[in-house]
matplotlib code that plots the C-alpha trace (Angstrom):
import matplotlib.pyplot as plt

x = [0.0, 1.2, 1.8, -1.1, -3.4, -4.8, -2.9, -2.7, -1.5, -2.4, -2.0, -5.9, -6.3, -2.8, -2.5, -1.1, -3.3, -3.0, -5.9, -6.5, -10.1, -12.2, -10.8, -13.5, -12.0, -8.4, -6.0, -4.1, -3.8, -0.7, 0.0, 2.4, 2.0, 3.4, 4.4, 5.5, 5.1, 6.1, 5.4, 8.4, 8.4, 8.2, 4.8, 6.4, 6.2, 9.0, 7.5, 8.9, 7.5, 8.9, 10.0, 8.3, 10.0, 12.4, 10.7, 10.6, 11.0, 7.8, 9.3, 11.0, 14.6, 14.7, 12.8, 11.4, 11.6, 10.0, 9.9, 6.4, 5.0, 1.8, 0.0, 0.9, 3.8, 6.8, 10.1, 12.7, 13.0, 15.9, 16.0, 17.7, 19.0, 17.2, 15.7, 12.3, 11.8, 9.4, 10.0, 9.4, 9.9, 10.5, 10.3, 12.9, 10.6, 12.4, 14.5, 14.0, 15.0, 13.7, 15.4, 14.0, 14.8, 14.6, 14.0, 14.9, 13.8, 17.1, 19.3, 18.6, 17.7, 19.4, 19.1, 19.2, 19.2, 16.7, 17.4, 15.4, 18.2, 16.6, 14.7, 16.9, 17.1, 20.0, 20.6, 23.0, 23.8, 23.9, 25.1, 26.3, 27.9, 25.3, 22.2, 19.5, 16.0, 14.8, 12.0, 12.0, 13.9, 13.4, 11.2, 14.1, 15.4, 19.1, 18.5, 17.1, 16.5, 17.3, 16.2, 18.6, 17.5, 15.7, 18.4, 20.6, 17.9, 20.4, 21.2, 19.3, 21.3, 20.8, 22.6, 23.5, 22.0, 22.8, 26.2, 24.7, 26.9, 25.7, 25.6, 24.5, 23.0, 21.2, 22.0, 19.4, 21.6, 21.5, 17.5, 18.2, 15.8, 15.6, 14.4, 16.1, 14.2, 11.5, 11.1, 8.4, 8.6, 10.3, 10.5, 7.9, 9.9, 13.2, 14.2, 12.0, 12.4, 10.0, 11.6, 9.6, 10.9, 10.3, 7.2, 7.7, 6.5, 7.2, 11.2, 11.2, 14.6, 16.1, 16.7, 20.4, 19.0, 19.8, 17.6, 15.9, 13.5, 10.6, 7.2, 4.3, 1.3, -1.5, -4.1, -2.9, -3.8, -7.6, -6.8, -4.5, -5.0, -2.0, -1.1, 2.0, 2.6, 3.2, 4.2, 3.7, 4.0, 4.3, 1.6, 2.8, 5.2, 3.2, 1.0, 1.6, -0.9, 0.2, -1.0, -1.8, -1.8, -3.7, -4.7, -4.7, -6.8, -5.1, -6.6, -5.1, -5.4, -4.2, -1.8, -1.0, 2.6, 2.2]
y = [0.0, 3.2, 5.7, 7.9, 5.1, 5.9, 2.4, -1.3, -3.9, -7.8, -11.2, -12.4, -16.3, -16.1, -12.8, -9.1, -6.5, -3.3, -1.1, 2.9, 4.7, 1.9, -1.2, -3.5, -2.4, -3.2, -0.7, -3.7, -7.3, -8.9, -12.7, -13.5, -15.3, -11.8, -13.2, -9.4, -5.7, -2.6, 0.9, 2.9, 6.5, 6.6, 5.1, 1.5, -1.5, -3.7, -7.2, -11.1, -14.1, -17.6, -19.5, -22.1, -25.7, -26.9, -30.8, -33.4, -30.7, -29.4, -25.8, -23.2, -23.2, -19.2, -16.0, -13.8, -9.8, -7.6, -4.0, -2.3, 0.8, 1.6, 0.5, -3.0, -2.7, -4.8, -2.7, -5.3, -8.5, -10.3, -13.4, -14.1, -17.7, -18.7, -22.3, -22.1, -18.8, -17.1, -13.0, -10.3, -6.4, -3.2, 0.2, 2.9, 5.8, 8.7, 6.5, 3.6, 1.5, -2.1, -4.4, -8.2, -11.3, -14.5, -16.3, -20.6, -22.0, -24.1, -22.8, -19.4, -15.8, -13.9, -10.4, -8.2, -4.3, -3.8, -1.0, 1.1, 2.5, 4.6, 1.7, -0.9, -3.9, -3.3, -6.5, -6.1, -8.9, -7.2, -8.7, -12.2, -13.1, -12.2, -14.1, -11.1, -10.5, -6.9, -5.3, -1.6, 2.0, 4.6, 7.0, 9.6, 6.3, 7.0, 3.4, 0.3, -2.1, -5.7, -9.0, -12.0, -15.0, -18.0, -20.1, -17.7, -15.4, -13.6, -10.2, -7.5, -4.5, -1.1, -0.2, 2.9, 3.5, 4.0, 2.0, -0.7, -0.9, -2.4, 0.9, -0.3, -3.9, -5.4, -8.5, -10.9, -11.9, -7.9, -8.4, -12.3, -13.3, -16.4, -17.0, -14.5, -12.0, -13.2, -11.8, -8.9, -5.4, -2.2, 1.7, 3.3, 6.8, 7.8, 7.6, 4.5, 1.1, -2.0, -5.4, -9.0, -10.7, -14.3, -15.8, -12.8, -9.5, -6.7, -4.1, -1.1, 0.9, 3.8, 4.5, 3.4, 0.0, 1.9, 2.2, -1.0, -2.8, -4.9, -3.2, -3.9, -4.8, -4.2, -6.9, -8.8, -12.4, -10.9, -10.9, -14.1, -15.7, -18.3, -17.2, -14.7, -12.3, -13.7, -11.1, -7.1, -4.5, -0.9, 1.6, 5.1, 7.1, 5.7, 2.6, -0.7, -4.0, -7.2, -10.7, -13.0, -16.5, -18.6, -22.3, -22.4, -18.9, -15.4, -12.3, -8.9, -6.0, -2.5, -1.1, 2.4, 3.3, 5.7]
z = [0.0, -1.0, 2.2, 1.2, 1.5, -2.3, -4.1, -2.9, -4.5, -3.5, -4.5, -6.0, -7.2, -8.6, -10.2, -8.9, -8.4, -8.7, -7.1, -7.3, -6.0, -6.0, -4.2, -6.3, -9.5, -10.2, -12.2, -13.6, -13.8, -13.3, -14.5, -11.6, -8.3, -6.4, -2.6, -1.9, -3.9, -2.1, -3.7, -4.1, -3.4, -7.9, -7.7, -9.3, -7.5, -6.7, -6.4, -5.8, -7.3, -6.7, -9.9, -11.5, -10.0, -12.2, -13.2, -11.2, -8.4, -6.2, -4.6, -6.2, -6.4, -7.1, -6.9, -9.7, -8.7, -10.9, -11.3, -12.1, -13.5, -11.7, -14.5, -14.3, -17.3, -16.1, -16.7, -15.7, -14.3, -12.4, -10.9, -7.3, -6.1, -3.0, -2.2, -1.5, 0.1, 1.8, 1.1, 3.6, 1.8, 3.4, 1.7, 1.9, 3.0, 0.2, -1.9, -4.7, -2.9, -0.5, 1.5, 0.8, 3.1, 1.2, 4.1, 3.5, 6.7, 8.1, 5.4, 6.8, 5.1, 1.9, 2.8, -0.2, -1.6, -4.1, -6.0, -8.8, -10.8, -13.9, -14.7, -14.3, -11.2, -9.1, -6.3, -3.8, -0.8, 2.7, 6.0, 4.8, 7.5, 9.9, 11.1, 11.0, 9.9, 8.7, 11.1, 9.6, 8.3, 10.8, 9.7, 8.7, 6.7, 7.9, 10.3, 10.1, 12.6, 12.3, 14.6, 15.2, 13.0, 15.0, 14.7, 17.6, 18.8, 21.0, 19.6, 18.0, 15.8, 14.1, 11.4, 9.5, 5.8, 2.8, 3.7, 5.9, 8.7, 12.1, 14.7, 17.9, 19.3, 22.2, 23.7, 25.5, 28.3, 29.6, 29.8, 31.2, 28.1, 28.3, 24.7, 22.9, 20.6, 18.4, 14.8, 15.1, 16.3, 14.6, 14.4, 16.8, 16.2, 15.1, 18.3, 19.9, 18.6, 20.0, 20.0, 21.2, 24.0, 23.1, 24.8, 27.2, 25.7, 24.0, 24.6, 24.7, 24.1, 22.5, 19.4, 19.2, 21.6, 25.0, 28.0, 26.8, 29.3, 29.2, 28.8, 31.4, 29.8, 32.6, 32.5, 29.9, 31.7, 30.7, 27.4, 26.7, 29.9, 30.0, 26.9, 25.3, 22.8, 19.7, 17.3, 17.4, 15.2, 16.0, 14.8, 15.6, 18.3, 21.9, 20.0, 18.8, 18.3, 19.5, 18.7, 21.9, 21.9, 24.1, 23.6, 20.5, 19.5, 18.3, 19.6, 18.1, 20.7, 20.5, 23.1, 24.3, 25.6, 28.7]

ax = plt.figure().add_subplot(projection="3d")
ax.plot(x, y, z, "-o")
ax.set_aspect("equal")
plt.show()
């Protein structure tokens, strides 16, 4: 969805579409199984699309990534190695520009740099040697803030942008989290970041990770009981939603920082 609210653009019975005005009546029509599309600042789309399997083969053994004019026209294509991904996107809030995480499961996550260059697909490897998932850019877009990968859910990082270089990080041990970080959370403000303690609930720290402590969620036993938090997701400067889980049922509630 565009920041404006006035475009989407969603996976229907196998084909992209891209909506404008009316949400009933699609702008375009895409042929291609999109997973992810992000709007870039442009008005194109940057979108991912697994491969077709190669035969005798039932996942994809790479990803399509497309780049869109608004009106559906596909401007170029490239396509990126990664074994039967699942691809999370996040938009650069001024520039052309998304980070993707091709995320494989045990063989962990490709995280890539996106790039509209004049019409052309730039793709760029960041962080190879790093176990990290993307959460968000700051709003100013000069940070992003990256969770550890499952595998070692012990440390959480910022780094600096456009030269991604880790800034600042926040090890579980200094909260004694158990559990590590989970995978949801992000920018709350440019200078307020919320993280997920696993199984334990939401952190709240600084915008470079310092002051960070666990945030008291009064009365939560009457919403998930015996239950956690399983995933949040920030939704201004003092608000976030979280997802509770509780024998086997998701309840999505709305929180207020005070």
């Amino acid at each position: 969805m565009t920041p404006d609210l006035s475009s989407l653009a969603a996976n229907v019975e196998h084909e992209l579409w891209i909506v404008s005005g009316d949400l009933g009546v699609p702008v375009a029509r895409v042929a291609i199984a999109a997973d992810g599309a992000v709007f870039l600042p442009s008005g194109r789309l940057i979108a991912t699309a697994p491969s077709s399997p190669r035969e005798g083969r039932s996942s994809s053994d790479s990803h399509r990534v497309l780049l869109l004019e608004p009106t559906g026209t596909v401007i170029d294509e490239v396509v990126v190695d990664a074994e039967d991904a699942a691809t999370y996107l996040h938009g650069h809030p001024t520039e052309s520009v998304v980070l993707c995480d091709f995320v494989m499961g045990q063989d962990g996550n490709l995280q890539t740099a996106i790039r509209d260059a004049g019409g052309r697909l730039q793709v760029e490897e960041i962080f190879r040697d790093e176990d990290l998932v993307t959460l968000s850019f700051g709003p100013l877009g000069d940070r992003v803030l990256f969770s550890p990968y499952p595998s070692d859910p012990e440390r959480a990082v910022v780094a600096t942008w456009p030269v991604p270089t880790i800034d600042a990080s926040l090890d579980a041990a200094i909260l004694d989290l158990e559990m590590g970080f989970d995978v949801s959370g992000g920018h709350l403000s440019d200078g307020r970041i919320l993280l997920l303690a696993a199984e334990m609930g939401p952190v709240l720290a600084d915008g470079d990770l310092a002051n960070a402590g666990l945030v008291e969620m009064i009365d939560l036993e009457d919403y998930a009981g015996d239950g956690f938090v399983e995933g949040i997701a920030p939704l201004g400067a003092d608000s976030f939603a979280a997802v509770l889980w509780d024998a086997g049922q998701r309840t999505t509630t709305v929180w207020r920082l005070v």
